[in-house]
mmCIF file of the N, C-alpha and C atoms, coordinates in Angstrom:
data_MODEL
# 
_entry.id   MODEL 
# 
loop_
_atom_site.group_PDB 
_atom_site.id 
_atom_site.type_symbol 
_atom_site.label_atom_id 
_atom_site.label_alt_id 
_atom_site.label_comp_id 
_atom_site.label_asym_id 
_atom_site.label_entity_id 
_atom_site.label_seq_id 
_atom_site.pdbx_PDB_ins_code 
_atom_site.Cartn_x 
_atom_site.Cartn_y 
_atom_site.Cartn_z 
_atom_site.occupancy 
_atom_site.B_iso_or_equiv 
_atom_site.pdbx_formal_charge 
_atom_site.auth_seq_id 
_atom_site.auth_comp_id 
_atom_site.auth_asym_id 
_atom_site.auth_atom_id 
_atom_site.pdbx_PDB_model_num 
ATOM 1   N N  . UNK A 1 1  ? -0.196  -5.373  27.645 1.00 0.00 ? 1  UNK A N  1 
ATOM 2   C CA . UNK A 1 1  ? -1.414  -5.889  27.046 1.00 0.00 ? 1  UNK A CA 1 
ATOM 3   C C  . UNK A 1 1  ? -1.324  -7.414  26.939 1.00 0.00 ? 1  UNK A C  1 
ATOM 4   N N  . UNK A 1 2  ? -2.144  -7.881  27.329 1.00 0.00 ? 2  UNK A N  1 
ATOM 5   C CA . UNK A 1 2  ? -2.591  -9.649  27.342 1.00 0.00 ? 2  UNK A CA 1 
ATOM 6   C C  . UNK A 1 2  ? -2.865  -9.726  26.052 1.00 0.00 ? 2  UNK A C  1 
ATOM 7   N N  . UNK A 1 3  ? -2.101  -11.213 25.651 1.00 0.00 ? 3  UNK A N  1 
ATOM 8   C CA . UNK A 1 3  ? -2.206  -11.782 24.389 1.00 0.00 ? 3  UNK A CA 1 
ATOM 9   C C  . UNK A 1 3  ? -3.809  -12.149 23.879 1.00 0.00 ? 3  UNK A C  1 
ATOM 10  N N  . UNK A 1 4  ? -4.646  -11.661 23.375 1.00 0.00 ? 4  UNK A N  1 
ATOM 11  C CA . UNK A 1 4  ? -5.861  -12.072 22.571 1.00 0.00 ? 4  UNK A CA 1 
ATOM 12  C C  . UNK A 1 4  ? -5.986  -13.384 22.249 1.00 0.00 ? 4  UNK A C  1 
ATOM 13  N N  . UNK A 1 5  ? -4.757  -14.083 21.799 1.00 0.00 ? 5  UNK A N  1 
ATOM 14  C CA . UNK A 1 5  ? -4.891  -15.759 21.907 1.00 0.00 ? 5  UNK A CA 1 
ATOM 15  C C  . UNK A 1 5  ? -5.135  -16.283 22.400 1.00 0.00 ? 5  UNK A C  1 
ATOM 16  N N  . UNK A 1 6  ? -4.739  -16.037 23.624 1.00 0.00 ? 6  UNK A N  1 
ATOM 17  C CA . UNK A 1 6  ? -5.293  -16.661 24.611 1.00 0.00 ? 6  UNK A CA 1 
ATOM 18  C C  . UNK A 1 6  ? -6.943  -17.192 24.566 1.00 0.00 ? 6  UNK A C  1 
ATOM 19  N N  . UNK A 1 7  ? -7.184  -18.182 25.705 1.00 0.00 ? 7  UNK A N  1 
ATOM 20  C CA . UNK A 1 7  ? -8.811  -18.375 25.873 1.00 0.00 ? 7  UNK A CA 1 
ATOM 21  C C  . UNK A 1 7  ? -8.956  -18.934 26.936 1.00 0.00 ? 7  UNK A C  1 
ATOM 22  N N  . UNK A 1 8  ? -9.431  -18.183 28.352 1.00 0.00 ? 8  UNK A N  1 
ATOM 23  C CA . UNK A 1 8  ? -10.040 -19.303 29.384 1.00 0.00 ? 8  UNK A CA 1 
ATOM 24  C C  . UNK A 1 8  ? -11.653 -19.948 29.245 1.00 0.00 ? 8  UNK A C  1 
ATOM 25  N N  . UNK A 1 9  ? -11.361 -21.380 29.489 1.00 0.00 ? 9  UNK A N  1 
ATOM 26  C CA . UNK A 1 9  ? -12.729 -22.147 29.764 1.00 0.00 ? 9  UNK A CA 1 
ATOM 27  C C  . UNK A 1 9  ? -12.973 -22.575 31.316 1.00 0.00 ? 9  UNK A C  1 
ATOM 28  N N  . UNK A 1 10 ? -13.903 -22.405 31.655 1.00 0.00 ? 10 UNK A N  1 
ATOM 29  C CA . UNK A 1 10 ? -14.688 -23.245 32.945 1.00 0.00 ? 10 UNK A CA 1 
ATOM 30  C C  . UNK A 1 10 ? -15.329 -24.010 32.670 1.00 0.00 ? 10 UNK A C  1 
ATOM 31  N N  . UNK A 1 11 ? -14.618 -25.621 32.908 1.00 0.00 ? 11 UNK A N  1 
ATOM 32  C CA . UNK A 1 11 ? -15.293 -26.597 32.525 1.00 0.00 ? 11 UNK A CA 1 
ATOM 33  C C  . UNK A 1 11 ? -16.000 -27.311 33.415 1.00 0.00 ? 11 UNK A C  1 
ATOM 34  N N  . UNK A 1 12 ? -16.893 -28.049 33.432 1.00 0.00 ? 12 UNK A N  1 
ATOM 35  C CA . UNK A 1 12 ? -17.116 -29.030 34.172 1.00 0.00 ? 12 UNK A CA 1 
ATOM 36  C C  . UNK A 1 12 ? -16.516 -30.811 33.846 1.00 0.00 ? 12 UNK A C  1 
ATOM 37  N N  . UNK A 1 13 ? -15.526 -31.179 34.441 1.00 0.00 ? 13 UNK A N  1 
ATOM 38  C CA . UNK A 1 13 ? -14.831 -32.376 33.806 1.00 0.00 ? 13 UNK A CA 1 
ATOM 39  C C  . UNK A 1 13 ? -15.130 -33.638 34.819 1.00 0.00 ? 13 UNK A C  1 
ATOM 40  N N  . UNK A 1 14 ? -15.516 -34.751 33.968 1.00 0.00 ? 14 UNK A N  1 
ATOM 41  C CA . UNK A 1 14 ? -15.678 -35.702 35.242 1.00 0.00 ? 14 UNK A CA 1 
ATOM 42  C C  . UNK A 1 14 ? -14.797 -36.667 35.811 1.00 0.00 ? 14 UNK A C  1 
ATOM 43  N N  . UNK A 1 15 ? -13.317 -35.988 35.331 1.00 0.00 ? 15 UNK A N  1 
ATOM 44  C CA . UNK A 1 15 ? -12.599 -36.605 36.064 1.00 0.00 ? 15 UNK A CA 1 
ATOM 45  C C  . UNK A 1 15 ? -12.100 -35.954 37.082 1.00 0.00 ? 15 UNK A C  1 
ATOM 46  N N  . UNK A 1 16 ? -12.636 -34.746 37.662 1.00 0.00 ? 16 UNK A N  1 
ATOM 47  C CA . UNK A 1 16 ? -12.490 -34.020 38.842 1.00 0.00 ? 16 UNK A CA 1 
ATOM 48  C C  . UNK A 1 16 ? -13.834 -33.391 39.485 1.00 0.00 ? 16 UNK A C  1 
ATOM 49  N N  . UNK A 1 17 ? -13.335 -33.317 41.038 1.00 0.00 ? 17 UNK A N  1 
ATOM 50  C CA . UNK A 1 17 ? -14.324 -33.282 41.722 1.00 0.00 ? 17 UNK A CA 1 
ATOM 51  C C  . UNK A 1 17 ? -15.283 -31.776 41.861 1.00 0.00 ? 17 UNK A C  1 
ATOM 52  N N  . UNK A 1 18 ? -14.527 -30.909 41.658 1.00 0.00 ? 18 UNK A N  1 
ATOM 53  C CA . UNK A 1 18 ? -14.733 -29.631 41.018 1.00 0.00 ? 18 UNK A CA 1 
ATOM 54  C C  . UNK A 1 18 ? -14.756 -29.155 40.220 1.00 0.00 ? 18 UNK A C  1 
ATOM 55  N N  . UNK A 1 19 ? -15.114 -27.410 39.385 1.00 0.00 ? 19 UNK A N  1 
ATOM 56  C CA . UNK A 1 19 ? -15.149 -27.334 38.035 1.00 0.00 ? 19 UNK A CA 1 
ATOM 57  C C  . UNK A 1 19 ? -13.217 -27.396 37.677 1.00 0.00 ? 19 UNK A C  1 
ATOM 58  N N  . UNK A 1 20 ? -13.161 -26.873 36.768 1.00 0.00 ? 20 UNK A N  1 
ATOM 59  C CA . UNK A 1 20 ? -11.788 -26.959 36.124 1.00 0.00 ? 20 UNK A CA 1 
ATOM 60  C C  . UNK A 1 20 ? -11.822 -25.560 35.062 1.00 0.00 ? 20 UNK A C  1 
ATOM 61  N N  . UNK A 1 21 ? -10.172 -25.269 34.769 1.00 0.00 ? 21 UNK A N  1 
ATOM 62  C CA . UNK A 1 21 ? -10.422 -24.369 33.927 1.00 0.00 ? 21 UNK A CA 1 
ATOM 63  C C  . UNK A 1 21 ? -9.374  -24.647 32.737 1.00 0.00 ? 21 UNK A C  1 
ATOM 64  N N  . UNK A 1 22 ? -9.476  -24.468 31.430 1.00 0.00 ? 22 UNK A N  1 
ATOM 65  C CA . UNK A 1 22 ? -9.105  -24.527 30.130 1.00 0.00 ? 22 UNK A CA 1 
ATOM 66  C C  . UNK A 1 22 ? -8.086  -23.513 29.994 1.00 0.00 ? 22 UNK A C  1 
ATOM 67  N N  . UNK A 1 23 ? -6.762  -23.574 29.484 1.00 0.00 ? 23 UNK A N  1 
ATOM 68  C CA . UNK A 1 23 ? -6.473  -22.438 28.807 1.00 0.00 ? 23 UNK A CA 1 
ATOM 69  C C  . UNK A 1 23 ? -6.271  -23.117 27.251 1.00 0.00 ? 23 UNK A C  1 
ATOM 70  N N  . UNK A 1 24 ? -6.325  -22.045 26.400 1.00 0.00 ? 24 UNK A N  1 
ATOM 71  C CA . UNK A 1 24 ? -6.332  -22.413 25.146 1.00 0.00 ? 24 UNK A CA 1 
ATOM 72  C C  . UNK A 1 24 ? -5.606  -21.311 24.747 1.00 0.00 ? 24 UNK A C  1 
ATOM 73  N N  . UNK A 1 25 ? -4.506  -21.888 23.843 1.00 0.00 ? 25 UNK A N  1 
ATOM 74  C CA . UNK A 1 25 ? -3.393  -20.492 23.059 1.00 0.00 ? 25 UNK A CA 1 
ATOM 75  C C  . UNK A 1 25 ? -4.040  -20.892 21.236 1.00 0.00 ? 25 UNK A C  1 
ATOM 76  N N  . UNK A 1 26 ? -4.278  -19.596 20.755 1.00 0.00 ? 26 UNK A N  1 
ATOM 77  C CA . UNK A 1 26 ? -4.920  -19.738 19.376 1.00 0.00 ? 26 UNK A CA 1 
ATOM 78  C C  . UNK A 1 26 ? -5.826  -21.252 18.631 1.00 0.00 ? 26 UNK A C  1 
ATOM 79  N N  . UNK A 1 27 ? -6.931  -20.970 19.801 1.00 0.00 ? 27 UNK A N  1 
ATOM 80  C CA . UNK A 1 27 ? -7.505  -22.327 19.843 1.00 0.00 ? 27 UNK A CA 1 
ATOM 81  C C  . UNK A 1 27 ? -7.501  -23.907 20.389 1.00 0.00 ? 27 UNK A C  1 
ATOM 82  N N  . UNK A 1 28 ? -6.217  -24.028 20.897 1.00 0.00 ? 28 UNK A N  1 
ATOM 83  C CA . UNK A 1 28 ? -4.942  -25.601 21.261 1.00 0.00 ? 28 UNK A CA 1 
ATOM 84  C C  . UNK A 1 28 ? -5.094  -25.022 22.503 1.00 0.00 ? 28 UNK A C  1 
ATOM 85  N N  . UNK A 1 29 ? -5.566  -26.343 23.346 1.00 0.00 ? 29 UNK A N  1 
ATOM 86  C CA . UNK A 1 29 ? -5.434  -26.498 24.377 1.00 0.00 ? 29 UNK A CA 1 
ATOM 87  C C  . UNK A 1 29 ? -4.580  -26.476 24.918 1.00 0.00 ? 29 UNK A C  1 
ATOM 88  N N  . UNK A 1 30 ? -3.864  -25.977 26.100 1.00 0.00 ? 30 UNK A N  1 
ATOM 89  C CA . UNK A 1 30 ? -3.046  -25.654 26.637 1.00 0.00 ? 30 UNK A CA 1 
ATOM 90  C C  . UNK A 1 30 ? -2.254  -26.880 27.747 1.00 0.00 ? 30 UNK A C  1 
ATOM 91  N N  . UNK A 1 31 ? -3.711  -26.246 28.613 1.00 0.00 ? 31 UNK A N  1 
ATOM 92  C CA . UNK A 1 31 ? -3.098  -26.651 30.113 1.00 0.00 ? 31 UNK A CA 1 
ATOM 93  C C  . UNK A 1 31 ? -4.715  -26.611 30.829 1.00 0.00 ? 31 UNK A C  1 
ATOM 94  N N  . UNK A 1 32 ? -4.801  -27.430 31.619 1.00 0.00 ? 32 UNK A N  1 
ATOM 95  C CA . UNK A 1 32 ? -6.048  -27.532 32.876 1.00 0.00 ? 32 UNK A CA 1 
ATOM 96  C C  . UNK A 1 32 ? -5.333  -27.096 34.007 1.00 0.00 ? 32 UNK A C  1 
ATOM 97  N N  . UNK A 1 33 ? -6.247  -26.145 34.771 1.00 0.00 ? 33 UNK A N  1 
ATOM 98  C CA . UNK A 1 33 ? -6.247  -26.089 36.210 1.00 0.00 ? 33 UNK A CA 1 
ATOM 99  C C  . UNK A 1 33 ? -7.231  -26.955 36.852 1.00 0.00 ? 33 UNK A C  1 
ATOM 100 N N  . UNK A 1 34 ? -7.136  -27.617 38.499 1.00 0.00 ? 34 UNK A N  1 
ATOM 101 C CA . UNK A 1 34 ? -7.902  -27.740 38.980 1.00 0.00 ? 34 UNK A CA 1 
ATOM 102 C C  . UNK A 1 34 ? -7.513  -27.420 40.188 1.00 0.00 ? 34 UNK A C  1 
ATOM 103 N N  . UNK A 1 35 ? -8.898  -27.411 41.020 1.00 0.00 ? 35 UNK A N  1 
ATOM 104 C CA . UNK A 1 35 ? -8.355  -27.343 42.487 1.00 0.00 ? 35 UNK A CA 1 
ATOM 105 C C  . UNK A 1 35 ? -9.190  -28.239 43.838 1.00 0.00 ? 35 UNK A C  1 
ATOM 106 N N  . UNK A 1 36 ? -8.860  -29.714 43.256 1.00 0.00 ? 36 UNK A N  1 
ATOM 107 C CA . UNK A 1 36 ? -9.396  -30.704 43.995 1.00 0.00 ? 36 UNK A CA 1 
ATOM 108 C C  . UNK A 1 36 ? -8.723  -31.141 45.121 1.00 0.00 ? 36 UNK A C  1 
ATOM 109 N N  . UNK A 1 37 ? -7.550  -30.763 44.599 1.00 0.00 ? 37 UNK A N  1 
ATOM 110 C CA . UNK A 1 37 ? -6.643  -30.953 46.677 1.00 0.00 ? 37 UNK A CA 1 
ATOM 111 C C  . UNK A 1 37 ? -6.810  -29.566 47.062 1.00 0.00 ? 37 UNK A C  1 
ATOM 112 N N  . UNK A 1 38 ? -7.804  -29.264 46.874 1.00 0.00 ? 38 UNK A N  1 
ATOM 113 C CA . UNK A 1 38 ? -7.906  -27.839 48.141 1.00 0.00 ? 38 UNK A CA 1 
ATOM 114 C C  . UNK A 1 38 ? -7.139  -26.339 47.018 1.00 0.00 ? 38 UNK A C  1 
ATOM 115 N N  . UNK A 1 39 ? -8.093  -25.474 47.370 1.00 0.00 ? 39 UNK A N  1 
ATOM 116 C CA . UNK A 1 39 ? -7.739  -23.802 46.809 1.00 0.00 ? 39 UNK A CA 1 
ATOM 117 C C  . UNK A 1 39 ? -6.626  -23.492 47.319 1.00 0.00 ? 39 UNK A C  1 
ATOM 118 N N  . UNK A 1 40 ? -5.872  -24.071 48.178 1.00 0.00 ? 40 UNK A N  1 
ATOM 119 C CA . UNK A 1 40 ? -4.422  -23.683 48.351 1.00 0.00 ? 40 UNK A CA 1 
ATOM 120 C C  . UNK A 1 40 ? -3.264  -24.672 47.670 1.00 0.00 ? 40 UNK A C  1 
ATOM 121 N N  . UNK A 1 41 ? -3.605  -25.622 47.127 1.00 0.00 ? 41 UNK A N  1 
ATOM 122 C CA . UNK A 1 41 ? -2.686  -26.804 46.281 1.00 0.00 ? 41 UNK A CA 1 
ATOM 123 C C  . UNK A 1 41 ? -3.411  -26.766 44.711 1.00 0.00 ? 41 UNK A C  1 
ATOM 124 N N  . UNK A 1 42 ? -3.509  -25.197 43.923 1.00 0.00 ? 42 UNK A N  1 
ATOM 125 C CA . UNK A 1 42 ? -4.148  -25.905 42.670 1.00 0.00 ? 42 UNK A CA 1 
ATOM 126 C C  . UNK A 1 42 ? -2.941  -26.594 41.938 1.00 0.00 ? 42 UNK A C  1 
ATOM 127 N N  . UNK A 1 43 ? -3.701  -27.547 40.891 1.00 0.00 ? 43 UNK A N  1 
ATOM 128 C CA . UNK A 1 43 ? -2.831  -28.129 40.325 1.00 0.00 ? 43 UNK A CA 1 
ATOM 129 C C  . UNK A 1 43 ? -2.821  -27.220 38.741 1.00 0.00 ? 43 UNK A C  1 
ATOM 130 N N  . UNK A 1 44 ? -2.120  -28.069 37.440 1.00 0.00 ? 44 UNK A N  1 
ATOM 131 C CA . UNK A 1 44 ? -2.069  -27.513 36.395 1.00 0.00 ? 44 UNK A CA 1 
ATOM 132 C C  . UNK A 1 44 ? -1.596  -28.951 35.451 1.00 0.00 ? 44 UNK A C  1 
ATOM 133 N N  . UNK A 1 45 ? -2.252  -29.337 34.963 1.00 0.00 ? 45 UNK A N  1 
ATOM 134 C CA . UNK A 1 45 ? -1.720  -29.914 33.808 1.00 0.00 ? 45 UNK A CA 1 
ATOM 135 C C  . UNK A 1 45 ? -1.584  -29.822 32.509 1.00 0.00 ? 45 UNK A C  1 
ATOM 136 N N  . UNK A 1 46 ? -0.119  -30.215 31.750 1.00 0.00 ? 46 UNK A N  1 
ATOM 137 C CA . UNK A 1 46 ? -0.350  -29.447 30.387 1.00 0.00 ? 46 UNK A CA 1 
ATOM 138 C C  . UNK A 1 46 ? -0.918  -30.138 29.446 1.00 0.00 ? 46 UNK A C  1 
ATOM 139 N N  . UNK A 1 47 ? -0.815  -30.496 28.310 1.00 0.00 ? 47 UNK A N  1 
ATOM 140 C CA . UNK A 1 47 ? -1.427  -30.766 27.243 1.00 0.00 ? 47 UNK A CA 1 
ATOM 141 C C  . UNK A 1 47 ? 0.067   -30.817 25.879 1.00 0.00 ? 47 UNK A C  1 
ATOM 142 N N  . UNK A 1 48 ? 0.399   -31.941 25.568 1.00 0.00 ? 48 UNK A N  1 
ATOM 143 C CA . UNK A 1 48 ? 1.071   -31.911 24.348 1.00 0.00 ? 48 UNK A CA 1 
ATOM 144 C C  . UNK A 1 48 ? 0.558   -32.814 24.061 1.00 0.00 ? 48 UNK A C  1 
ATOM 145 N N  . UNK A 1 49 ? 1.289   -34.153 24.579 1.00 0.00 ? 49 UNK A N  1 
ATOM 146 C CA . UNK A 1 49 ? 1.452   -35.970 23.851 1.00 0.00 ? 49 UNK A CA 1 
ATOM 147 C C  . UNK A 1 49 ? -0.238  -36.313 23.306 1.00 0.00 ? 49 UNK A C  1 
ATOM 148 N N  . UNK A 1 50 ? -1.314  -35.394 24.175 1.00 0.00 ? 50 UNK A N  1 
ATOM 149 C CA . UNK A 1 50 ? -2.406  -36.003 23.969 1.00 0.00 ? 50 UNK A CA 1 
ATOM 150 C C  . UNK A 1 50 ? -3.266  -35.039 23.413 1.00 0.00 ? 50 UNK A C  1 
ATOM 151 N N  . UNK A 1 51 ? -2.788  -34.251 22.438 1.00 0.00 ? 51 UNK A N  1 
ATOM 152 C CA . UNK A 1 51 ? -3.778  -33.531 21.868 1.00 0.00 ? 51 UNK A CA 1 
ATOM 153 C C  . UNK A 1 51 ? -2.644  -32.956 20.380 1.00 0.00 ? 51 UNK A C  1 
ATOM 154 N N  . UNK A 1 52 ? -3.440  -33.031 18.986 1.00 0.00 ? 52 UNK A N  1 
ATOM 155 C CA . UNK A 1 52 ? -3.082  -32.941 17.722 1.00 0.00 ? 52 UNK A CA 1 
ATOM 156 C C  . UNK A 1 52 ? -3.196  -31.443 17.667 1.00 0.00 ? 52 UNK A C  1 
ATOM 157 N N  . UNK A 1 53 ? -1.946  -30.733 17.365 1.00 0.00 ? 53 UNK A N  1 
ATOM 158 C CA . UNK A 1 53 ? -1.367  -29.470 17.270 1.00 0.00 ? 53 UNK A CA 1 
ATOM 159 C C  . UNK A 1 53 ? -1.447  -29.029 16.294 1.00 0.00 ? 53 UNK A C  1 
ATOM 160 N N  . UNK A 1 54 ? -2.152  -27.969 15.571 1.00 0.00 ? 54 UNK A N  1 
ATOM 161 C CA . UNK A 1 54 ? -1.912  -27.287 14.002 1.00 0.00 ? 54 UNK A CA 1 
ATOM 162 C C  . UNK A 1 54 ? -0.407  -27.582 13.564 1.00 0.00 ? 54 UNK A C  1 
ATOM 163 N N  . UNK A 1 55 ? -0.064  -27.569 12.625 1.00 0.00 ? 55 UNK A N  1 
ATOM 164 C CA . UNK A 1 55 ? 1.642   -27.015 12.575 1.00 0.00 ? 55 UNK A CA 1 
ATOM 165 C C  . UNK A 1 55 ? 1.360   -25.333 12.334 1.00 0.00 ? 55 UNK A C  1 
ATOM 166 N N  . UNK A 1 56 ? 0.472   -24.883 11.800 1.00 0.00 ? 56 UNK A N  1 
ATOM 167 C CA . UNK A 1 56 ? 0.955   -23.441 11.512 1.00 0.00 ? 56 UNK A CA 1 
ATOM 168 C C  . UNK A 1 56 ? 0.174   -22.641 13.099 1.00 0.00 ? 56 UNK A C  1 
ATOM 169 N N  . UNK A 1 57 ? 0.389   -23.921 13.942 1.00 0.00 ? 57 UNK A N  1 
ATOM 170 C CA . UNK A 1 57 ? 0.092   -22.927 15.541 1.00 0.00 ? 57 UNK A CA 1 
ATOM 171 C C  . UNK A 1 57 ? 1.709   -22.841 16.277 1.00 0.00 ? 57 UNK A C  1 
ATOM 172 N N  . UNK A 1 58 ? 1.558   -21.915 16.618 1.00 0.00 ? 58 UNK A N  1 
ATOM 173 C CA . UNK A 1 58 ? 3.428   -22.013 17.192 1.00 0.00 ? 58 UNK A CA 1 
ATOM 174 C C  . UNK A 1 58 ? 2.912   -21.614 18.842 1.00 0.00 ? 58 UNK A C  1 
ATOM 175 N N  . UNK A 1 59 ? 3.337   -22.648 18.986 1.00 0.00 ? 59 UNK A N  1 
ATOM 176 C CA . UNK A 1 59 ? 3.434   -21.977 20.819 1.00 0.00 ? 59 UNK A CA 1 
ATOM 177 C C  . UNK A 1 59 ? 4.170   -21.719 21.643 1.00 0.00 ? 59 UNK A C  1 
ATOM 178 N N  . UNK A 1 60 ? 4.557   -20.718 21.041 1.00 0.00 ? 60 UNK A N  1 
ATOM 179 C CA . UNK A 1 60 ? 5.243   -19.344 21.578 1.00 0.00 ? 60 UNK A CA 1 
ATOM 180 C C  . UNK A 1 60 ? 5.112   -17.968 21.586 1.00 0.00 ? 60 UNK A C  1 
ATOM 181 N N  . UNK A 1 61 ? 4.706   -17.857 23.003 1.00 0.00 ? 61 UNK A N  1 
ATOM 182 C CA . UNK A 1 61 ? 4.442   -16.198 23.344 1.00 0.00 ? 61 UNK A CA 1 
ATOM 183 C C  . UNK A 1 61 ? 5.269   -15.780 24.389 1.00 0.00 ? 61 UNK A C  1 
ATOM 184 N N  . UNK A 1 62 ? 4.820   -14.448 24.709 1.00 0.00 ? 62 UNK A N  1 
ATOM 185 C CA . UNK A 1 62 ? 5.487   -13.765 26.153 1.00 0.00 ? 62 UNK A CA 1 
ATOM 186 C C  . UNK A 1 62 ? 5.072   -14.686 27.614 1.00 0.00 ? 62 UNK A C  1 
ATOM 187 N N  . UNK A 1 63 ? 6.073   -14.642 28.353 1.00 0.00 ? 63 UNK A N  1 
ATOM 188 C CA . UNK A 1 63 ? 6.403   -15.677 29.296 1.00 0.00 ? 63 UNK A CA 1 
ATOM 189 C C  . UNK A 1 63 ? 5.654   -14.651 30.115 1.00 0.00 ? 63 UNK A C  1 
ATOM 190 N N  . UNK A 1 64 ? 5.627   -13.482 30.322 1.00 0.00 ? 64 UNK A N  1 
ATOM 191 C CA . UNK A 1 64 ? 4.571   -12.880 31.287 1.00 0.00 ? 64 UNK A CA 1 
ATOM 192 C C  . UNK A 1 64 ? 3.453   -12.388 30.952 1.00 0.00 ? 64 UNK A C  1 
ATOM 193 N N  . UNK A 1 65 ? 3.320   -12.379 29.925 1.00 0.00 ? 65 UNK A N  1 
ATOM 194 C CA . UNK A 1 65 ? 1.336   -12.830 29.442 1.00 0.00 ? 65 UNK A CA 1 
ATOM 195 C C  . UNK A 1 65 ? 1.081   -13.938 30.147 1.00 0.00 ? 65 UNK A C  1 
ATOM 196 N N  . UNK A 1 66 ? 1.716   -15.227 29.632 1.00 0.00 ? 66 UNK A N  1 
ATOM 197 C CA . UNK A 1 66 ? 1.114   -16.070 29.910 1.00 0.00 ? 66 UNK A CA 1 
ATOM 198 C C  . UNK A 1 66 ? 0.797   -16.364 31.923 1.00 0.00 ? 66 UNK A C  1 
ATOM 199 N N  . UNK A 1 67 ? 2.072   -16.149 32.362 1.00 0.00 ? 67 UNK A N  1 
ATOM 200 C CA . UNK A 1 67 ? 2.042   -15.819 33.944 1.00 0.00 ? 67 UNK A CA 1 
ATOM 201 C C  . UNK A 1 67 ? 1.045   -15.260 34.796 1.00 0.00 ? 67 UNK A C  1 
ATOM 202 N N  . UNK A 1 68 ? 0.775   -13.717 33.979 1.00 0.00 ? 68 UNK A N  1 
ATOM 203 C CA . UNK A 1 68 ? -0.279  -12.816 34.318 1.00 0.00 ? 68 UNK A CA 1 
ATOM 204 C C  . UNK A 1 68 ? -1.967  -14.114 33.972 1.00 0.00 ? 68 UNK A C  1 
ATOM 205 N N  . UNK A 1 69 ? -1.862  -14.964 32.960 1.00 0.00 ? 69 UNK A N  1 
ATOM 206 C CA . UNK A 1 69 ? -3.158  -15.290 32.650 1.00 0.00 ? 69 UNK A CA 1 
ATOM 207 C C  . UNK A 1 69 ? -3.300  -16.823 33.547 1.00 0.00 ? 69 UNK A C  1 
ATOM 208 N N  . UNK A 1 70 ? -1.917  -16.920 33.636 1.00 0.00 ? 70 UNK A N  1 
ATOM 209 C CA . UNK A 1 70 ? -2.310  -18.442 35.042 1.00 0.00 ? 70 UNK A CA 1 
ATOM 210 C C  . UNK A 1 70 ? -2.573  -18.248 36.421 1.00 0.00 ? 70 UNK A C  1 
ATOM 211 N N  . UNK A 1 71 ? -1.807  -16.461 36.453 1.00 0.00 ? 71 UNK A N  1 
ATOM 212 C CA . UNK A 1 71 ? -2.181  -15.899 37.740 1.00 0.00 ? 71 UNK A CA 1 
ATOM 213 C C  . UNK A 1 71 ? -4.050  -15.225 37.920 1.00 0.00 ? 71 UNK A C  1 
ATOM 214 N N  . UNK A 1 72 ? -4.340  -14.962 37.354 1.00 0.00 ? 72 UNK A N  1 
ATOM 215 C CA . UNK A 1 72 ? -5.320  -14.361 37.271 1.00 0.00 ? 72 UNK A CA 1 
ATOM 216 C C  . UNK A 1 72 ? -6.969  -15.952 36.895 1.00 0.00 ? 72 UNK A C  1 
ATOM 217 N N  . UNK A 1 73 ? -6.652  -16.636 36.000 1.00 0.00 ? 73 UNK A N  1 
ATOM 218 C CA . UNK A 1 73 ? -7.082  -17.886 36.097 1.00 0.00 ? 73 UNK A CA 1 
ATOM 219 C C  . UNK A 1 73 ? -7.319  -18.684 37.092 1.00 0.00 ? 73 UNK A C  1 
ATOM 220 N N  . UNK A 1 74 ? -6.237  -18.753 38.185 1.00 0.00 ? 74 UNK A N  1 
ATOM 221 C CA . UNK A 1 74 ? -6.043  -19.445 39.587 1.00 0.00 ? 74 UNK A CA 1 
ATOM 222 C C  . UNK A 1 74 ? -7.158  -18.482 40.677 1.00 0.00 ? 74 UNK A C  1 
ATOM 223 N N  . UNK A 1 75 ? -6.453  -17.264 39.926 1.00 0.00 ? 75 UNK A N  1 
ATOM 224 C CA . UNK A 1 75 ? -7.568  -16.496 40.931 1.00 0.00 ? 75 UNK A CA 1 
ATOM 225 C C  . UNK A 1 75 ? -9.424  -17.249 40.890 1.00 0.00 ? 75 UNK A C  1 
ATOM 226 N N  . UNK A 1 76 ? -9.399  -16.901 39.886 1.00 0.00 ? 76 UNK A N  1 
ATOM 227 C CA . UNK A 1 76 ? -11.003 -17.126 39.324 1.00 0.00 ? 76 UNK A CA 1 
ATOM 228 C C  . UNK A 1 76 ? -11.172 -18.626 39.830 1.00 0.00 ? 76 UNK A C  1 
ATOM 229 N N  . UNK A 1 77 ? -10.376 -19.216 39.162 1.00 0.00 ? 77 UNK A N  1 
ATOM 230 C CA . UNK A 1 77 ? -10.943 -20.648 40.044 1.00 0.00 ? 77 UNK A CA 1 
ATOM 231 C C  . UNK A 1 77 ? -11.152 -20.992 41.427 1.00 0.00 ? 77 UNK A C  1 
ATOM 232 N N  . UNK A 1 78 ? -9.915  -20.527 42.452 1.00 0.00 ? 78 UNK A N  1 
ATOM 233 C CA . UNK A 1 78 ? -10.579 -20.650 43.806 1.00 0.00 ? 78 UNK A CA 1 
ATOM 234 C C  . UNK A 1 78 ? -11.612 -19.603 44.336 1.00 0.00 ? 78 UNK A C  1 
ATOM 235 N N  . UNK A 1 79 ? -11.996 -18.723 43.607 1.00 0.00 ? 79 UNK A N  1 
ATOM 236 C CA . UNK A 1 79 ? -12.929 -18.046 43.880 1.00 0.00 ? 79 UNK A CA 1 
ATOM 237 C C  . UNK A 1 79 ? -14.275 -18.463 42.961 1.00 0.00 ? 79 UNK A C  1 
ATOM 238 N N  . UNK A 1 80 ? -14.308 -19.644 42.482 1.00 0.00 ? 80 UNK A N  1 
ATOM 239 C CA . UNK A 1 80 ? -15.504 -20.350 41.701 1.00 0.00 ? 80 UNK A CA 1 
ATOM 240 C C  . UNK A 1 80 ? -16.067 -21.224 43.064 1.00 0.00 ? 80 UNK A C  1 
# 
């Protein structure tokens, strides 16, 4: 079972040339996908230094939730 914390967004961001997608763990932004060098090079960037973290958010979950939800995310995006 996939973690409920989780949250994907499809954004539209204008610092890329395509849409983009959000993950969010119990609200906190995660990580961006995009896939502006091409549906076979997506990228992923994370999110710490530049975004203010609850303290009572802990980010830490199952390493294959989260896998299953970057795999399945990637999907959706080159198929956007």
């Amino acid at each position: 079972m996939i973690d409920s914390n989780f949250e994907i967004d499809f954004v539209s961001d204008n610092k890329y040339e395509n849409i983009t997608v959000e993950i969010s763990y119990k609200k906190q932004m995660l990580c961006q996908l995009n896939k502006d060098s091409g549906a076979d090079k997506i990228e992923i960037e994370f999110f710490n230094d530049s975004r203010c973290f609850s303290k009572d958010v802990k980010h830490k979950f199952n390493l294959d939730n989260f896998m299953t939800i970057l795999n399945s995310t990637k999907l959706d995006l080159i198929n956007t």
